[in-house]
C-alpha positions in Angstrom: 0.0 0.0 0.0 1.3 3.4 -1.1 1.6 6.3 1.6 -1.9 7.6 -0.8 -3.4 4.8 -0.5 -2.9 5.3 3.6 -4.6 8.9 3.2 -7.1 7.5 1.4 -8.1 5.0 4.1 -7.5 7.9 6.7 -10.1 10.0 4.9 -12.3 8.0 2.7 -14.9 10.6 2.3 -13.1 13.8 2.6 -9.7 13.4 0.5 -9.0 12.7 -2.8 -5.0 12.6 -4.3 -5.7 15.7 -6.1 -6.4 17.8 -3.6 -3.7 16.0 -1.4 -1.0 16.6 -4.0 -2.8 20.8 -4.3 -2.1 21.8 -0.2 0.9 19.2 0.4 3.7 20.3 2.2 7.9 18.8 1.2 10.0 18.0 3.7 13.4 19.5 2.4 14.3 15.6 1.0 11.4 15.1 -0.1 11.7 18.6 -2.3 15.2 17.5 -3.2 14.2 14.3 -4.7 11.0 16.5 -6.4 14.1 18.1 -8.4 15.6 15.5 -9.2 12.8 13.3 -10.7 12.0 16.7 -12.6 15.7 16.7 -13.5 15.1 12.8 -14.4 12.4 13.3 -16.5 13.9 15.9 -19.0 13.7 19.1 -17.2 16.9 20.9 -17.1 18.5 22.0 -13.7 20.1 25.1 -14.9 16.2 25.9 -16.3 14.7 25.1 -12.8 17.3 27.8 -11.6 16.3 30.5 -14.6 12.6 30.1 -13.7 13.1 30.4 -9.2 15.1 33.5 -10.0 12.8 34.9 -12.6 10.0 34.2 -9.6 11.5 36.5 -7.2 13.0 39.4 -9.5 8.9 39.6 -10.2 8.1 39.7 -6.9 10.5 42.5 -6.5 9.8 44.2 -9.3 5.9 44.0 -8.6 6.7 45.6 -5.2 9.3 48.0 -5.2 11.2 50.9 -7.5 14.2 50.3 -9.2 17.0 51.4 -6.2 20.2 49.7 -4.5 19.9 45.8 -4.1 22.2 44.1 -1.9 21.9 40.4 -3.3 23.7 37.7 -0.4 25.1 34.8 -2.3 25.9 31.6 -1.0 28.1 28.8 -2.2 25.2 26.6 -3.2 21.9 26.5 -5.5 20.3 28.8 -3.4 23.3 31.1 -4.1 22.8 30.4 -8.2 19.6 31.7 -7.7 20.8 34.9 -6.2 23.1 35.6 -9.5 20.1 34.8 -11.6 18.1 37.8 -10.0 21.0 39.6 -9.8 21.1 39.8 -13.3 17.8 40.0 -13.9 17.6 43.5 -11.9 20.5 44.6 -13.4 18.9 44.9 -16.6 15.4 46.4 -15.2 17.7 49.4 -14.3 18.8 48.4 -10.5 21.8 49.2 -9.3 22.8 45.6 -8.0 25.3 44.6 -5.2 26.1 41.0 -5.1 28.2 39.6 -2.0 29.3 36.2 -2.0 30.0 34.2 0.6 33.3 31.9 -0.4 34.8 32.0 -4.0 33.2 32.7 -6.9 35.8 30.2 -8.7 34.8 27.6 -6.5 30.8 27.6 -7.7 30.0 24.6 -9.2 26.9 23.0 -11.8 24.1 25.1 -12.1 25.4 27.9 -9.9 28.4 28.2 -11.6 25.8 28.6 -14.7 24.7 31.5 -13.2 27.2 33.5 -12.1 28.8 33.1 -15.0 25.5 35.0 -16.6 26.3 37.7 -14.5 28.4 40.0 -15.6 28.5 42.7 -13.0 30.5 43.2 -9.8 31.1 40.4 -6.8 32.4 41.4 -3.9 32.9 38.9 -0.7 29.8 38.7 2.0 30.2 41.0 4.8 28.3 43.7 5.7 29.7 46.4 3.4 27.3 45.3 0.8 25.0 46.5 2.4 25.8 50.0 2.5 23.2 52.3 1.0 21.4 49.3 0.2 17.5 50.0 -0.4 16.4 46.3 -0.6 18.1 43.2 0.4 17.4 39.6 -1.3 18.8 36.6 0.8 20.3 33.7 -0.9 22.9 32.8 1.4 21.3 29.6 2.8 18.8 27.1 1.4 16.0 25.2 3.2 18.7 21.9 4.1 21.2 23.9 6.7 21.6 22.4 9.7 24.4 24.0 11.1 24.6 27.2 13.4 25.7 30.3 10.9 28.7 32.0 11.8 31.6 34.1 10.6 30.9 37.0 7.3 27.2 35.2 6.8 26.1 35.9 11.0 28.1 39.5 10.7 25.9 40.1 7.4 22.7 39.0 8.4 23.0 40.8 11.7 24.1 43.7 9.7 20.4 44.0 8.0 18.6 45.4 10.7 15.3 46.5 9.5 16.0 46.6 6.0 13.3 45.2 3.7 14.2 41.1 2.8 13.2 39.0 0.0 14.5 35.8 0.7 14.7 33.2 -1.2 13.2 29.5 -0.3 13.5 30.4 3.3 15.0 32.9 5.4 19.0 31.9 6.1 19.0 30.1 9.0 15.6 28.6 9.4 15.3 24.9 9.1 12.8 23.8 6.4 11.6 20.5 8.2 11.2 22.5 11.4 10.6 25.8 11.4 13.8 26.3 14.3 15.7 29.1 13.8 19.4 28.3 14.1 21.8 30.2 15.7 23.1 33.3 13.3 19.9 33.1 11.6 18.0 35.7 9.3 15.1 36.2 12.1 12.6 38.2 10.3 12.2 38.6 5.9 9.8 41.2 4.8 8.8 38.0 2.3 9.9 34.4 1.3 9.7 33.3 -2.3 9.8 29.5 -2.0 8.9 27.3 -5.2 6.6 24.2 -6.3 5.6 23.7 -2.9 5.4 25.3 0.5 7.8 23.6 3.8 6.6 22.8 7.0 9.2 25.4 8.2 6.9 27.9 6.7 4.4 27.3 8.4 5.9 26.1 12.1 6.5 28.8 14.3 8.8 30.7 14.8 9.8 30.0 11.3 6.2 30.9 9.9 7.0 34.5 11.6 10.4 34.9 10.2 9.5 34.6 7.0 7.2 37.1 6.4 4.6 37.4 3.5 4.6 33.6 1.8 4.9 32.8 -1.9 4.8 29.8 -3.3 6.0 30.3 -7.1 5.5 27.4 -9.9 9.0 27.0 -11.6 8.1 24.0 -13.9 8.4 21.1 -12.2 5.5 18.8 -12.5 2.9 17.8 -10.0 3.4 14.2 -11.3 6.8 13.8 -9.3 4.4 14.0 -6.4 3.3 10.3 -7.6 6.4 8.9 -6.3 7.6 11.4 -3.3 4.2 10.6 -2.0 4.2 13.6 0.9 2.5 12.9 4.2 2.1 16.6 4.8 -0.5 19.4 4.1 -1.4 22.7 4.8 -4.7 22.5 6.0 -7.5 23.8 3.6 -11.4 22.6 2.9 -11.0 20.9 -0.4 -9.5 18.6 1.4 -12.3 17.8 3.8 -15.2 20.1 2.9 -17.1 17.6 0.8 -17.6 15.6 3.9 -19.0 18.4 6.4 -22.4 17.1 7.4 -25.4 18.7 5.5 -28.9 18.7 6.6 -31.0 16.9 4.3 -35.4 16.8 4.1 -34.8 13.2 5.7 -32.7 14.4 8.8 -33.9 14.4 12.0 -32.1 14.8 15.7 -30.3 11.8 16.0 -28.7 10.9 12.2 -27.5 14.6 12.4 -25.5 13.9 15.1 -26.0 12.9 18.8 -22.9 14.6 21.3 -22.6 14.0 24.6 -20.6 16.7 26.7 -19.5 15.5 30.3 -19.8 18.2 33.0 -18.3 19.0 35.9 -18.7 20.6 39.3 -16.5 23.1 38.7 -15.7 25.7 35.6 -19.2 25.0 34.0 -18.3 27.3 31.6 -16.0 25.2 30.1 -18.7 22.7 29.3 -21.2 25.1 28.0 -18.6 26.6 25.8 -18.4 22.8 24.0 -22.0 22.5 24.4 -23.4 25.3 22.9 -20.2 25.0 19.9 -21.5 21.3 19.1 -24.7 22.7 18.9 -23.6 25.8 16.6 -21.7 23.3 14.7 -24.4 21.2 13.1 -25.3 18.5 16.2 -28.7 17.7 15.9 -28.7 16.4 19.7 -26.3 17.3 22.6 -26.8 16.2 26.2 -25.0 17.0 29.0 -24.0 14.7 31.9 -23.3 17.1 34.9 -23.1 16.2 38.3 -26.7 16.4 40.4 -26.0 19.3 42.2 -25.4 21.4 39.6 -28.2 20.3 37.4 -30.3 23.8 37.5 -27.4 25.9 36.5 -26.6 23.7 33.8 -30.4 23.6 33.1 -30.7 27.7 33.0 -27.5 28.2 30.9 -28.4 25.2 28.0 -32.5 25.5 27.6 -31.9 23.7 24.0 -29.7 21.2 25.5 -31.0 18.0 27.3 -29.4 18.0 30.6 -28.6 14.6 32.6 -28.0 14.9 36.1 -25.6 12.3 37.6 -25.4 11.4 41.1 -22.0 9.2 40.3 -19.9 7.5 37.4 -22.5 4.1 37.4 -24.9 7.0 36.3 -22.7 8.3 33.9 -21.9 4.4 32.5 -25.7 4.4 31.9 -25.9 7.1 30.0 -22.9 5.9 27.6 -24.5 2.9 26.9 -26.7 5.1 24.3 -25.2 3.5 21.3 -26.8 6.7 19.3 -24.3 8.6 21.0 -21.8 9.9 17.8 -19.4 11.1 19.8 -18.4 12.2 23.3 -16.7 15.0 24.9 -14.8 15.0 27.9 -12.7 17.4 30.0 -13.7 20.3 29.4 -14.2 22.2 33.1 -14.2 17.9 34.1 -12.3 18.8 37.3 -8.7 17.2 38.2 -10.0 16.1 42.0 -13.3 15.3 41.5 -14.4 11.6 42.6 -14.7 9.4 39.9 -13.0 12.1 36.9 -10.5 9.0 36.3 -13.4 6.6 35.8 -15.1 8.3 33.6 -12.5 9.2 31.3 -11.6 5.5 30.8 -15.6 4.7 30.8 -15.7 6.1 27.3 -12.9 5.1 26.2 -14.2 1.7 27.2 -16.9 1.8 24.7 -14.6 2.3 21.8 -17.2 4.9 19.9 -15.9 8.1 18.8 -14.5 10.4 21.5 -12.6 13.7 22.1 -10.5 14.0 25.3 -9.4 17.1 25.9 -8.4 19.4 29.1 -8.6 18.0 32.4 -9.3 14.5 31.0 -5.6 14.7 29.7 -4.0 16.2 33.3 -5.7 13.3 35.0 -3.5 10.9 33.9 0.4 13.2 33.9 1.2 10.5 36.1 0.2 7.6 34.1 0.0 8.3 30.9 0.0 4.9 29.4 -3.2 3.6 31.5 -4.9 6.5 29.2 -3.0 5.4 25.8 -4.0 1.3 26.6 -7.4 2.4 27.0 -7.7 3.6 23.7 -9.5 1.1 21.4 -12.0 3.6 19.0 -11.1 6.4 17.3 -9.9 9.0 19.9 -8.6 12.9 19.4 -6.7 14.1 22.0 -6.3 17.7 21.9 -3.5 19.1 23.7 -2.1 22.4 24.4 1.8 22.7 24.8 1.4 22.5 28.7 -0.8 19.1 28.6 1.6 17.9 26.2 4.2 18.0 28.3 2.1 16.3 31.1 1.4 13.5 28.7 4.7 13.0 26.7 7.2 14.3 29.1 9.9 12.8 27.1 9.1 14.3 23.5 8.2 18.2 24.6 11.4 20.0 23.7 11.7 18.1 20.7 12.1 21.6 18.0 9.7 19.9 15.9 6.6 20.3 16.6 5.1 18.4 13.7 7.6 15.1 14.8 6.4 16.0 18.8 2.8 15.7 17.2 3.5 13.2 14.9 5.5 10.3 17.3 3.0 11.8 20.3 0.1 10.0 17.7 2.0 6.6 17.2 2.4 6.1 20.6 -0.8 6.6 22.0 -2.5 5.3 19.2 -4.9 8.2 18.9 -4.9 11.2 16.5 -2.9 14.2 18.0 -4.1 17.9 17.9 -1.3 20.1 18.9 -3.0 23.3 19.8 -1.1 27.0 18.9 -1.1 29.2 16.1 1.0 26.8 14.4 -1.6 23.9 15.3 -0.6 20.3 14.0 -2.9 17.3 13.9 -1.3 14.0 13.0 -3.0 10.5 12.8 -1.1 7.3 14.2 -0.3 6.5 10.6 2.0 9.7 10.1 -0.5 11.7 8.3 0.0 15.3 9.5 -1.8 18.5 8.9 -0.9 22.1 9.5 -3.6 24.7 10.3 -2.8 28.3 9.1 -5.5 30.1 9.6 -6.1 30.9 13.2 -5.5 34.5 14.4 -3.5 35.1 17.2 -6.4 36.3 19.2 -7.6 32.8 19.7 -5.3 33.1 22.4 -8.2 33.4 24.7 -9.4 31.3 27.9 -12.5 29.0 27.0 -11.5 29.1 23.1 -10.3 25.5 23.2 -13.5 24.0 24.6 -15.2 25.6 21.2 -12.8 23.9 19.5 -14.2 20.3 21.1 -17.6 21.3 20.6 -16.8 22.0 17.1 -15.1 18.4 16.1 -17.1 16.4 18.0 -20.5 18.1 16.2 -18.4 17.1 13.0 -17.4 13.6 14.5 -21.4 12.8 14.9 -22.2 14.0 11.9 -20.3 11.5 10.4 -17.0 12.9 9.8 -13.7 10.6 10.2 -11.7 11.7 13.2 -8.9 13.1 11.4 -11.2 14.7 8.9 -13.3 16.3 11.6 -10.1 17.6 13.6 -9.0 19.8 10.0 -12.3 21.0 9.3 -13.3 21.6 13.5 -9.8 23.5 13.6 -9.9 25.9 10.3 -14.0 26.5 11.2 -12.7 27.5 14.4 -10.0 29.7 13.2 -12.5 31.5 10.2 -15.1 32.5 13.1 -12.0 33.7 15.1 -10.6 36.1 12.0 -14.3 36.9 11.1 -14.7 38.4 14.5 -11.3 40.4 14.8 -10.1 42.0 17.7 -11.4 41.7 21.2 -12.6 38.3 20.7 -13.8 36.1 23.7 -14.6 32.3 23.8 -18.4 32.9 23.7 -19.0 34.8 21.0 -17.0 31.8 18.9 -20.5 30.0 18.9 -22.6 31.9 17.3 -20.0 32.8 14.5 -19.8 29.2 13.4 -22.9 28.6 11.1 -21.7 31.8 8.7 -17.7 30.5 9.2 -19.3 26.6 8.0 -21.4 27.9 5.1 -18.5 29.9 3.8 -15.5 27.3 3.9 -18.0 24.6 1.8 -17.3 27.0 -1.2 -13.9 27.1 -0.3 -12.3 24.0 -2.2 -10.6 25.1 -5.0 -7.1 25.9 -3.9 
């Protein structure tokens, strides 16, 4: 079976290759090896080079006057395609500085190609070219470094201060694969020209940042070579799930729209209204909520369209799982870290092995054993972890740099799909299918947001959604209401933005 054929089984209803192949992100191998099987297949190298530096001198051109370029070569391609602009400007009237980092002599295949082209000036890299400089294009480093930057390159790219960058395929110094910004690094580009497809360093903070404004330019290789590079990587977008949001049909009633079942707690209600009235928002045609008996009434007066269980313990709250309508069920949100039987009923519905999202303080119950949580899974689970619960959970992978591997190996091992919550968030399913979510504002930084979030999935999950499917579509839903709303955002007015922010990302699947 071919890593497609895995997606395909991941997301029966909601992905086709296509679309895969449209939003996939390259690891920086897997964009080498796109090259070469361009390369392989008659395109020339030294035309790949022509058509990455023709990308950015529009870009530039597009944006800025004719001035004083300071153009930062290194000794590789990336360098090549600096001497390709270089010349390109040269003869749109700029007046073009080109600073080289090593010998110009000692260039080699397709970069060799290109300086030769140029004819002007090459001085070696240090900061001096950067005197009077009105624009600066980085092509010192590629995507591949993984070495600390030192020596002229560190002095030079220190140098820049707040000059305006292009730089080309990523910003010197930022690792492609993760996003980590190495020592000597170029830590902020006004814009990144990168070419055939986008990196998870692009998108992976504090990568994402440094690069600035994003552009992905087509240079000629063909989407074909994707066949055999097979990427298990995308940028999250709806035509790769929007065909599978649940719709309400004349034949729909309550239940086949989707049945949610929220556990409450004694404590932080809010929390659990939050998810409730989300999944409600979100298309669930039922939601009930277990909450503990003595806080019945306020559950009762805050959720009038929600059908409210009171439960005097967990046997209670067994019983009520035993609904095999139930599509999916929701717990931790405001669940409480010391209340009796929390532990119980966290493994309760795990027990039952229908679709469930644990999430909050279902995830700190078990810091200290996180494997009794992981062996308990047996359906499909989302766990939805922010950085801090992460930790709690996989003590051992948190300050790995990259957070699509944490996200990733944290799936494998627990046997559950992974939603790594940020504005860089990461979902990734036990197989090693991984999504990144780019749309979320940053004022989604807010207390209460995440339990939307739950709400949101798990009216997805019900509806029929797969897991995986539901976690792309819950989290870029949940990002368009956030952006829709704009600043001053709080956690209860997500809610009510969801219908509009649903309705407008079903048109959205033409990339």
């Amino acid at each position: 079976m071919t890593d497609m054929d895995i997606l395909q089984t991941i997301l029966p209803d909601s992905l086709d290759a296509d679309a895969w192949r449209d939003c996939c992100l390259l690891r920086v191998g897997e964009m080498a090896r796109a090259d070469r099987l361009a390369i392989d297949g008659g395109v020339q190298g030294y035309a790949l080079m022509r058509a990455a530096g023709a990308a950015v001198a529009r870009t530039i051109i597009d944006r800025y006057d004719p001035g004083t370029v300071a153009i930062l070569c290194g000794p590789g391609n990336n360098g090549g395609d600096g001497f390709v602009v270089a010349s390109l400007l040269a003869e749109r009237g700029w007046t073009v500085r080109v600073g080289l980092l090593g010998d110009r002599d000692a260039l080699t295949g397709d970069a060799a190609l290109a300086a030769g082209d140029y004819t002007g000036p090459c001085d070696p890299l240090g900061p001096n070219i950067l005197a009077d400089a009105t624009l600066v294009v980085d092509a010192v480093f590629g995507a591949g470094l993984n070495r600390d930057i030192g020596g002229a390159a560190a002095d030079t790219l220190a140098a820049i201060g707040d000059m305006p960058v292009i730089a080309i395929d990523m910003p010197s110094g930022v690792s492609g694969d993760s996003g980590e910004i190495l020592a000597g690094g170029l830590v902020q580009a006004t814009a990144t020209i990168s070419f055939f497809r986008g990196k998870a360093g692009h998108w992976l903070l504090p990568g994402r940042m440094a690069c600035g404004e994003l552009v992905i330019a087509d240079i000629g290789i063909p989407d074909t070579v994707l066949d055999t590079v097979d990427p298990m990587l995308a940028l999250n977008h709806p035509a790769l799930w929007a065909k599978a949001l649940p719709r309400v049909t004349p034949t729909s009633h309550k239940y086949n729209r989707g049945y949610v079942l929220v556990a409450g707690g004694a404590e932080l209600l809010g929390a659990a209204f939050l998810a409730t009235r989300a999944a409600q928002r979100a298309g669930a045609g039922i939601v009930t909520v277990a909450a503990p008996i003595q806080q019945g009434p306020l559950y009762r007066l805050a959720l009038e369209s929600a059908v409210i269980r009171s439960i005097k313990d967990t046997r209670a709250f067994i019983e009520i799982l035993e609904d095999t309508r139930i599509g999916c069920t929701v717990i931790g949100p405001g669940l409480g870290v010391i209340a009796a039987g929390s532990h119980e009923k966290v493994l309760a519905v795990l027990r039952e092995g229908r679709p469930a999202i644990i999430d909050a303080d279902a995830l700190v119950l078990f810091e200290s054993s996180p494997q009794t949580l992981f062996d308990a899974i047996k359906g499909p689970v989302l766990l939805t972890p922010h950085d801090g619960e992460f930790r709690r959970l996989f003590p051992d992978l948190a300050d790995m740099p990259n957070k699509l591997e944490r996200a990733r190996q944290a799936a494998a091992r627990s046997g559950a799909t992974i939603l790594l919550k940020g504005y860089d968030t990461v979902i990734a399913d036990p197989s090693g299918c991984a999504v990144i979510n780019g749309n979320a504002p940053a004022n989604l930084a807010t207390a209460g947001a995440g339990d939307v979030l739950a709400g949101t999935i798990a009216a997805f999950i019900a509806g029929g959604m797969p897991v995986f499917a539901a976690a792309c579509a819950g989290a870029y839903v949940h990002g368009a209401a956030a952006a829709a709303f704009g600043p001053g955002l709080i956690a209860s007015d997500l809610p009510s933005l969801l219908p509009a922010a649903i309705e407008k990302v079903r048109s959205q699947t033409v990339i």
